[in-house]
MARTITOR-505947 format. One line per 5 residues: number of its first residue (from 1); their letters; for each residue z, x, y of N, C-alpha, C. Coordinates in steps of 0.05 Angstrom, whole numbers, always signed. Layout:
BEGIN
NUM) A) Z,X,Y,Z,X,Y,Z,X,Y; ...
# end
This chain:
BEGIN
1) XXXXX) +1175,+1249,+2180,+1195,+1229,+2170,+1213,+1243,+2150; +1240,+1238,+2152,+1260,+1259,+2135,+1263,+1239,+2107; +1260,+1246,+2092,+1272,+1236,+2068,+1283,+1254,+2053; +1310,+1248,+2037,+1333,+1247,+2016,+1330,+1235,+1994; +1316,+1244,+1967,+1318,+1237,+1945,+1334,+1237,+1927
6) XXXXX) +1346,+1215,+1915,+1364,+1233,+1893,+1356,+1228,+1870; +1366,+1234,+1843,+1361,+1244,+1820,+1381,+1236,+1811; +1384,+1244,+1774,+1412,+1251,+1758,+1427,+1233,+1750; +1428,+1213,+1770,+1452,+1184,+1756,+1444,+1170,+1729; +1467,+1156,+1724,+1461,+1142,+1700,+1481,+1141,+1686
11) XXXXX) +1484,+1130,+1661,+1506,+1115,+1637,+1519,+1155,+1624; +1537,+1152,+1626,+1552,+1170,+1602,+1578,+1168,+1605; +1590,+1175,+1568,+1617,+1173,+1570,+1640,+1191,+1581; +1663,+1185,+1580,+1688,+1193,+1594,+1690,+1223,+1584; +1688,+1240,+1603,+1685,+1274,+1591,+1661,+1287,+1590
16) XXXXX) +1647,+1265,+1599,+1614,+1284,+1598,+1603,+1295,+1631; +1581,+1303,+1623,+1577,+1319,+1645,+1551,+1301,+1658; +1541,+1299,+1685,+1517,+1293,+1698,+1506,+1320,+1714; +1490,+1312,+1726,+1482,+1339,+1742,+1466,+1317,+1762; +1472,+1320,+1784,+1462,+1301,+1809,+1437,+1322,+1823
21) XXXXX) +1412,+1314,+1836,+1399,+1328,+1857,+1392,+1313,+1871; +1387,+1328,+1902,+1372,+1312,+1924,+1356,+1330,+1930; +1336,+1323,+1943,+1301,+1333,+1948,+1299,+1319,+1972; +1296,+1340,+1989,+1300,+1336,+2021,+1267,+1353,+2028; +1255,+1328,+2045,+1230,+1328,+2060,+1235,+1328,+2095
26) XXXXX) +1213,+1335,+2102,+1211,+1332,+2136,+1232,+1342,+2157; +1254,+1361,+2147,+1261,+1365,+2162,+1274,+1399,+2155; +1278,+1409,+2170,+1287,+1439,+2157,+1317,+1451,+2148; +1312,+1451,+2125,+1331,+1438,+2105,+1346,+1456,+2111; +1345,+1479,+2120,+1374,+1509,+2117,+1389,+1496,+2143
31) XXXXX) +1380,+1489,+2154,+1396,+1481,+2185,+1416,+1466,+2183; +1414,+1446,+2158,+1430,+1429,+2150,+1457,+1434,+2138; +1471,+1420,+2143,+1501,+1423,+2124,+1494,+1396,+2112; +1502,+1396,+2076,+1497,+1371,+2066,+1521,+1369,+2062; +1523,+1343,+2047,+1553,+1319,+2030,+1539,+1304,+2014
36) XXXXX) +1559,+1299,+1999,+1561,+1279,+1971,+1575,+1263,+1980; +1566,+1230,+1981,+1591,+1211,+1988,+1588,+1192,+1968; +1602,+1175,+1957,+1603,+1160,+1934,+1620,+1124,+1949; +1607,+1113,+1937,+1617,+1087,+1946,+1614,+1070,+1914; +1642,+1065,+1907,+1647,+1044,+1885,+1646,+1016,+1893
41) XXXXX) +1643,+994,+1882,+1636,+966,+1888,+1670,+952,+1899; +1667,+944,+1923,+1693,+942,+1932,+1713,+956,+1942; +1702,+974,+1947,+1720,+1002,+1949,+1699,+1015,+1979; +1720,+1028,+1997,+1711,+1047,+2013,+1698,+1067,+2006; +1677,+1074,+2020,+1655,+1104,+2021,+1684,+1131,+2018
46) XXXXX) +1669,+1143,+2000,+1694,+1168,+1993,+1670,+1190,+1998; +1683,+1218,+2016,+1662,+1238,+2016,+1669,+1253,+2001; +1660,+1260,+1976,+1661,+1273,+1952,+1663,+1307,+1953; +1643,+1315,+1969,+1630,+1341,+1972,+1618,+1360,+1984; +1621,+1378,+2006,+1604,+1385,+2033,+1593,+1416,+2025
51) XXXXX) +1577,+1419,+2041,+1561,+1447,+2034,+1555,+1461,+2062; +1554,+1479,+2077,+1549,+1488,+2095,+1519,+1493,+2091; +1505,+1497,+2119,+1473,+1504,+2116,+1477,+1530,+2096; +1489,+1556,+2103,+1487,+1578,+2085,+1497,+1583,+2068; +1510,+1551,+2057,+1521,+1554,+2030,+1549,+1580,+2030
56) XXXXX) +1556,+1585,+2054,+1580,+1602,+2054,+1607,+1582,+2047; +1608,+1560,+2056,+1638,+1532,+2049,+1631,+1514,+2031; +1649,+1507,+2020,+1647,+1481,+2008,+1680,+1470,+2013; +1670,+1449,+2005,+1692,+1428,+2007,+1696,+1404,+1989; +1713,+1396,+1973,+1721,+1380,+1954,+1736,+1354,+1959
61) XXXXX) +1738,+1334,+1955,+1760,+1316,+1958,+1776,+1322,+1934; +1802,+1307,+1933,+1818,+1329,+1914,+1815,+1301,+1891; +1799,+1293,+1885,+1797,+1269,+1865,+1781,+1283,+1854; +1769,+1304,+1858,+1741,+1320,+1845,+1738,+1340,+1840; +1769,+1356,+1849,+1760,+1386,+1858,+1771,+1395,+1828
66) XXXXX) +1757,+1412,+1820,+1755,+1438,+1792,+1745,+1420,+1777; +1727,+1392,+1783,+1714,+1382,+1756,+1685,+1384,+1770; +1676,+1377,+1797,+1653,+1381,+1811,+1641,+1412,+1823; +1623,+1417,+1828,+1601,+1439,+1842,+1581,+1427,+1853; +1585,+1431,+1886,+1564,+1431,+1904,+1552,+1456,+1899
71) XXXXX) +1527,+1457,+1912,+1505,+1482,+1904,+1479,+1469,+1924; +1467,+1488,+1934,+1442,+1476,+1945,+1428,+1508,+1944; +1398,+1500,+1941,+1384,+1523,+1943,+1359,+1522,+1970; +1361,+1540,+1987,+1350,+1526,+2013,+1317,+1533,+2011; +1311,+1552,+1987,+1278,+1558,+1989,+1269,+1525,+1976
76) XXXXX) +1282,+1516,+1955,+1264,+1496,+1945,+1272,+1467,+1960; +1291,+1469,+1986,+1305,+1447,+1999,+1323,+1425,+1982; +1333,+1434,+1959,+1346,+1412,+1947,+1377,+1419,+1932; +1392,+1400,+1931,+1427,+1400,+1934,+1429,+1394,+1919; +1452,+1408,+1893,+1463,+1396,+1873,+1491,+1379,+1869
81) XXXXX) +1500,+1377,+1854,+1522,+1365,+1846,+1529,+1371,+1813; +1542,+1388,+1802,+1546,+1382,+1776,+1581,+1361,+1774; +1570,+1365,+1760,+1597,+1336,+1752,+1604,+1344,+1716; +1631,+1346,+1720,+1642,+1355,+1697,+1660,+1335,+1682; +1671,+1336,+1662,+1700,+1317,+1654,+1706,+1299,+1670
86) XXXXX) +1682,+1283,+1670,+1669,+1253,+1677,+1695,+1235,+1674; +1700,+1216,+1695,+1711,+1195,+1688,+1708,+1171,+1700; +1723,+1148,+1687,+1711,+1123,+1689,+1719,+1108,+1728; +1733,+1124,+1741,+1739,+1132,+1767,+1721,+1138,+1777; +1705,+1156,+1774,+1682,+1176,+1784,+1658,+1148,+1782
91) XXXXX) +1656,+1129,+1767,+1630,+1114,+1771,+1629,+1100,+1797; +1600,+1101,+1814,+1594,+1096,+1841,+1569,+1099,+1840; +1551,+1089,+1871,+1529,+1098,+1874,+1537,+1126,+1896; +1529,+1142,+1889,+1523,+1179,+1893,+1499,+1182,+1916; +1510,+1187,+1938,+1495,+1193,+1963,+1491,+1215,+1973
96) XXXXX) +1469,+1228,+1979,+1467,+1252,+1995,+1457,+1251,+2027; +1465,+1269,+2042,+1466,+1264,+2066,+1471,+1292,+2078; +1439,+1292,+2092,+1445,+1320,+2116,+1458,+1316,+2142; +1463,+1332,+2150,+1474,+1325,+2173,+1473,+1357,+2187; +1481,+1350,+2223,+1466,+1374,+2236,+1473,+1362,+2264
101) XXXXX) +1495,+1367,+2282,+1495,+1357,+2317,+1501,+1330,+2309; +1518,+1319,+2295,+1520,+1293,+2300,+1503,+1270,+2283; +1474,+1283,+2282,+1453,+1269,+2275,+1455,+1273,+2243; +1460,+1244,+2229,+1464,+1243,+2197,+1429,+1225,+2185; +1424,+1238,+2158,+1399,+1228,+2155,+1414,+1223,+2124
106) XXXXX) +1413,+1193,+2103,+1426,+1187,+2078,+1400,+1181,+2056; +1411,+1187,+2037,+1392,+1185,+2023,+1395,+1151,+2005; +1377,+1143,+1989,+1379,+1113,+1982,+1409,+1111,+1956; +1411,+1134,+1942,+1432,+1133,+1928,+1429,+1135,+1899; +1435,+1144,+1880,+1433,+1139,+1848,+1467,+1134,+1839
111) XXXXX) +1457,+1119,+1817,+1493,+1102,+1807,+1488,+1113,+1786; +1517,+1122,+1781,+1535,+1138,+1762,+1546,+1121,+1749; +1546,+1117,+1726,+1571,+1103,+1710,+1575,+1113,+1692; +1612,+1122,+1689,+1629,+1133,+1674,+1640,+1113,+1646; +1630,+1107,+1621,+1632,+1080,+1619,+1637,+1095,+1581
116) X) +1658,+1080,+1553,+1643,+1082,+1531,+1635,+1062,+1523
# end
């Protein structure tokens, strides 16, 4: 059974930093290309973040890019997210999600709020 954990969310103010992780079970995690997708209340799913299985690409949405770092390390199977010069924009619930042929596996989500 594949599971996607995540980590890291929670309350901080405008300019601060989080650090997001997912902890990926049951399935073989280098094979994977992961993403960060974020969904605010009312608002469309935004894909934040992508990683290739060998960590050779990444990819940014440009709402994020030079304040975020995707990162995954494939011995301990788990994907980061640092999050930099936080803002009150950026609050959502924070999803991770492998993906591989089509076939996407999501994780349950941790909420971010950018808030003083």
């Amino acid at each position: 059974q594949v599971q996607l954990v995540e980590s890291g969310g929670g309350l901080v103010q405008p300019g601060g930093s989080l650090r997001l992780s997912c902890v990926a079970s049951g399935l073989t995690f280098s094979n994977y290309a992961m993403r960060w997708y974020r969904q605010a209340p009312g608002q469309e799913r935004e894909l934040v973040a992508q990683i290739t299985a060998a960590a050779g690409y990444t990819n940014y949405a440009d709402s994020v890019k030079g304040r975020f770092t995707i990162s995954r390390d494939n011995a301990k199977n788990t994907m980061s997210l640092q999050m930099n010069s936080l803002k009150p924009e950026d609050t959502a619930v924070y999803f991770c999600v492998a993906r591989l042929l089509g076939k996407e596996f999501w994780g349950q989500g941790t909420q971010v709020t950018v808030s003083s």
